[in-house]
N, C-alpha and C positions, 0 to 999 in steps of 0.2 A: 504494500500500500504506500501510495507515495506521502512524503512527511507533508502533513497542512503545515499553512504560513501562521506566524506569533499573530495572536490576537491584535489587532488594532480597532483605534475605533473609526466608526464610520464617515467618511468625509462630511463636513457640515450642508454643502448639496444636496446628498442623501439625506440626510436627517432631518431637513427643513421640506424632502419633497413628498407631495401629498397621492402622487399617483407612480407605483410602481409596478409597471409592466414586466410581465414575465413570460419570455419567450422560447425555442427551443426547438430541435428538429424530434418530429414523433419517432415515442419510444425513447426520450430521455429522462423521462419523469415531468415534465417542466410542471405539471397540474400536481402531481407532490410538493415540487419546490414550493410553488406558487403559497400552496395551504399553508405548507412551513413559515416561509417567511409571513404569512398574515398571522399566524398562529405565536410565529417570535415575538413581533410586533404588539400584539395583542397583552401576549404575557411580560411586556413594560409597563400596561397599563393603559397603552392607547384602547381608543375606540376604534375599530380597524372594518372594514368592508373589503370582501374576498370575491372576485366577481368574476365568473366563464361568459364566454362569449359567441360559444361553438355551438350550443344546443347538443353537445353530447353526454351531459350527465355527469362527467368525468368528477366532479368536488365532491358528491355525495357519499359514496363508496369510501373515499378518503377524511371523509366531515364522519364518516359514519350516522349523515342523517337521514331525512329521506326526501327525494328528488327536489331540485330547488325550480323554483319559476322566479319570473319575474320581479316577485314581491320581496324588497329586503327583510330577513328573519336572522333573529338571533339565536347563535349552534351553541356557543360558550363564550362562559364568564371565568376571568380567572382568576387567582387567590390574589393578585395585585390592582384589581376593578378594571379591567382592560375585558372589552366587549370583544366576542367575531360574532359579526352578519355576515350571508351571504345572499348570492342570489343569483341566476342565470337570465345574460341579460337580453331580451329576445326584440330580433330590429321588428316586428310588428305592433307589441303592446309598446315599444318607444314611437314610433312613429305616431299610434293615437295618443299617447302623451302630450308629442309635440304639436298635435292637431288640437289639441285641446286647450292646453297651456297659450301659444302664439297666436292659433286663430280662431279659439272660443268654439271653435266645434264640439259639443258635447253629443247629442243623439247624431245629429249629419254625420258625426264622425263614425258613429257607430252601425250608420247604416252603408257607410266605404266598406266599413269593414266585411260586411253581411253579404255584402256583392262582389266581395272580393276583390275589389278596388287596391286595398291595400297590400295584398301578398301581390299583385299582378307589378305592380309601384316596386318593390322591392327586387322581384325577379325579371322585370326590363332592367334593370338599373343596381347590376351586382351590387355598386360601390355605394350606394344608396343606404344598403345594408352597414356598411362601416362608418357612415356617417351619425347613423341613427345613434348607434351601439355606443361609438364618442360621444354623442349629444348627452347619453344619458350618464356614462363614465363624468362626463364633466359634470355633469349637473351635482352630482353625488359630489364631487369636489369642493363647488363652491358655495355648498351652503350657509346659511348663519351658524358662528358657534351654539352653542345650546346654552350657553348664559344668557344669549340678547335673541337667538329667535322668539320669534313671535308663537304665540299659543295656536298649534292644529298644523304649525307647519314641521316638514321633517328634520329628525336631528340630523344634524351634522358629525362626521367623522372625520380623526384627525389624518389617516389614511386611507384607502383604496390601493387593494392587492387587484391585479388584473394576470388571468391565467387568458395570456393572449394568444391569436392564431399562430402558427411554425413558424420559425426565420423566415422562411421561405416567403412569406406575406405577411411579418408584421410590419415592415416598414410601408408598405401601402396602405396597409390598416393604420398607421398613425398618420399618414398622409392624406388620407380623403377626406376629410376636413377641407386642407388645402388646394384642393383641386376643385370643390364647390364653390371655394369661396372666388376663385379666378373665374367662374361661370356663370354667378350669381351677382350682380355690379350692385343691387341695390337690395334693401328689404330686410325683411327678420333673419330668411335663411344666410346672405349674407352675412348678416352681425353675428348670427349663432355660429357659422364656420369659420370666422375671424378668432373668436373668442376660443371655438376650442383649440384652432393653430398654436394660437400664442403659448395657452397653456402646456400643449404638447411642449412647445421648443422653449419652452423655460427652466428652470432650475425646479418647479414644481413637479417634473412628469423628467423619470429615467429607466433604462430598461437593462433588465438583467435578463443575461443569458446561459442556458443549461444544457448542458454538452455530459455526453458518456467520452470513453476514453477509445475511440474506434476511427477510424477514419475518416466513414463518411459526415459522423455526426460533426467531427472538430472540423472540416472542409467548411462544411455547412455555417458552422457556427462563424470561423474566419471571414467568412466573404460575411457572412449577417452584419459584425461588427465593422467593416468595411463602407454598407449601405446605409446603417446607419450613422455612423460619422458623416459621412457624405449627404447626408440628410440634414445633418444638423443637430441631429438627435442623441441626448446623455447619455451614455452606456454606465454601467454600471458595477453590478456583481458578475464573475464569472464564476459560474455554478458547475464543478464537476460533480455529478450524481454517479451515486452504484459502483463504489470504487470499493476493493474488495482487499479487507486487511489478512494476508498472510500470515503475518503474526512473524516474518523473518529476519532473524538478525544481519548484520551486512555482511557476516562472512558464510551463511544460507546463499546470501543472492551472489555471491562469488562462486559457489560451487556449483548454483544452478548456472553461471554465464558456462563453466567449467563442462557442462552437459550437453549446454549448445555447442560448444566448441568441438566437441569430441574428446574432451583432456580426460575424460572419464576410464577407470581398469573395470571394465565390466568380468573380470574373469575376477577381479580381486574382490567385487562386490559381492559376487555368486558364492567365494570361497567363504566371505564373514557370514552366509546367511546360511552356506551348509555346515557351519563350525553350529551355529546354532536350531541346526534340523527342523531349517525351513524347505517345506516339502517343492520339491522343483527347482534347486535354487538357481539354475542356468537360467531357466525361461524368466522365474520370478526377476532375478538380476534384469536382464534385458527389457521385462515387461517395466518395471520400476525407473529403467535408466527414460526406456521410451515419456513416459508419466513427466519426468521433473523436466526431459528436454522442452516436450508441450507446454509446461507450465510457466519455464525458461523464455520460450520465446514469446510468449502472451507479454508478460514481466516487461520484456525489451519494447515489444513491440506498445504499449500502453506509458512507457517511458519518453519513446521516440514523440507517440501524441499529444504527454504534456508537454513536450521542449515546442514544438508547433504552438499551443496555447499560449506558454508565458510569453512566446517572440509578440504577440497581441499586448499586451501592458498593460491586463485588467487587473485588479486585487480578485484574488482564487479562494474558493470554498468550495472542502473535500465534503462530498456527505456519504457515508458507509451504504452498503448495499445491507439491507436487512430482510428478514424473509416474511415477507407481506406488507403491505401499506394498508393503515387505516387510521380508526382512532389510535388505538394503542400504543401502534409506532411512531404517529406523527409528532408526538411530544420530545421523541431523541431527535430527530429529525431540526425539530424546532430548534433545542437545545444546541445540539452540533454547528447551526449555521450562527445561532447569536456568540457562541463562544467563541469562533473565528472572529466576527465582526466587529467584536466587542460592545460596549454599551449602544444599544437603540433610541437610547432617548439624549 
């Protein structure tokens, strides 16, 4: 397992920002990290919102609750007052939000919806979808604190976790906002896609990315960190998930190099294991040398892909591969990423 980096604390960017994006190529956990980090968050004592955006369900299984929609709901409270809500955020019931909210559509709206107006709106107009999902991300943003809101309206959080679409389209997804608002010269939809840009490209909204230790995922991940600089957009944590502690001292991974290399006396192995009347010791020998060579070049080869990662210059957090995700584990999980990062608040 490779050695995580000394605890540090978290840049004051990060600390001060209210929307953290969490991205990732599928099949690297990013919807684990994602809870994690709300769930660290949470256990400083913030009031924290944890939000999917995929419509596939992926938080609950993880939340251990049961299927989230649209409406924010409180999963856990924790022994330092720090709240998680979550909710999955679905671009139809924001879209009548937003029809309701900007242009007083209450029943009209409801009858878009009836006729289908609305899913038809969303699927001419992919990006339509990412727009919506942002409107509603931001909104949750900029709430009043819960000292000076006004009574009946909703409370305000001091962060928003976002378990956002793959590398492979987050940055369009933080970007359509911006591509309305060059479309849009005048109106509400303008000022509403103004407003979420800004906030995207500010110090308030940064994105962290979640990579396994494999090739394609770190490819993926490099060029993501690549499109988003170029975007203009914070990067943030660099999240290795599912790294797996061998438990090896350095002169283990010396002898496993020693395996791959061939420097191995397989005849000398076979002799210590027939001194001690291990049955086959030939085959056993050779089947054992085959075993550590595999394990040897995994080792190298998972070495090679952090030197790829650090050459990127993000701050790195290791989180341990554990055997199953849910509630249970999500707590080490939690724990592992705040210990690297050091204090969150």
């Amino acid at each position: 397992m490779p050695t995580a980096p000394a605890p540090e604390p978290w840049p004051d960017a990060w600390r001060e920002a209210r929307l953290h994006v969490v991205t990732g190529k599928g099949g690297t956990g990013k919807t684990t990290v994602a809870a994690a980090m709300a769930t660290a968050l949470a256990e400083s004592g913030r009031r924290v919102l944890l939000a999917e955006v995929e419509q596939r369900q992926s938080l609950a299984p993880v939340l251990g609750c049961s299927p989230l929609d649209d409406h924010e709901r409180l999963v856990h409270v924790t022994p330092a007052g720090g709240e998680l809500h979550a909710l999955a955020v679905d671009a139809r019931a924001s879209l009548m939000e937003y029809l309701r909210v900007h242009y007083h559509l209450g029943p009209a709206g409801a009858v878009l919806d009836q006729v289908g107006a609305v899913d038809l709106a969303t699927s001419i107009a992919p990006g339509l979808g990412d727009v919506l999902v942002m409107g509603k991300l931001y909104e949750a943003t900029r709430r009043t604190p819960r000292h000076q809101r006004r009574r009946g309206t909703p409370e305000s959080y001091d962060v928003v976790v976002v378990d956002a679409p793959p590398t492979g389209r987050v940055v369009r997804f933080l970007q359509a906002n911006a591509e309305v608002a060059d479309l849009a010269r005048v109106g509400p939809i303008k000022a509403q896609a103004d407003a979420v840009t800004a906030v995207v490209h500010s110090d308030q909204t940064v994105v962290h990315l979640v990579t396994v230790l494999e090739e394609m995922p770190v490819t993926e991940t490099v060029e993501a960190v690549g499109e988003l600089r170029d975007a203009g957009l914070r990067t943030g944590l660099l999240v290795v998930n599912q790294v797996r502690d061998d438990g090896l001292a350095e002169d283990d991974l010396d002898a496993f190099h020693a395996a791959v290399d061939g420097d191995v006396d397989v005849a000398a192995i076979a002799d210590e294991l027939r001194a001690l009347q291990v049955p086959e010791p030939d085959d056993t020998a050779r089947r054992l040398l085959a075993h550590a060579r595999g394990h040897a070049e995994r080792l190298l080869a998972e070495g090679e892909q952090q030197e790829v990662l650090d050459a990127v210059g993000l701050p790195t957090v290791l989180l341990p591969t554990l055997e199953g995700i849910g509630p249970r584990t999500l707590p080490r999980l939690a724990a592992a990423l705040a210990s690297q990062v050091g204090a969150l608040v």
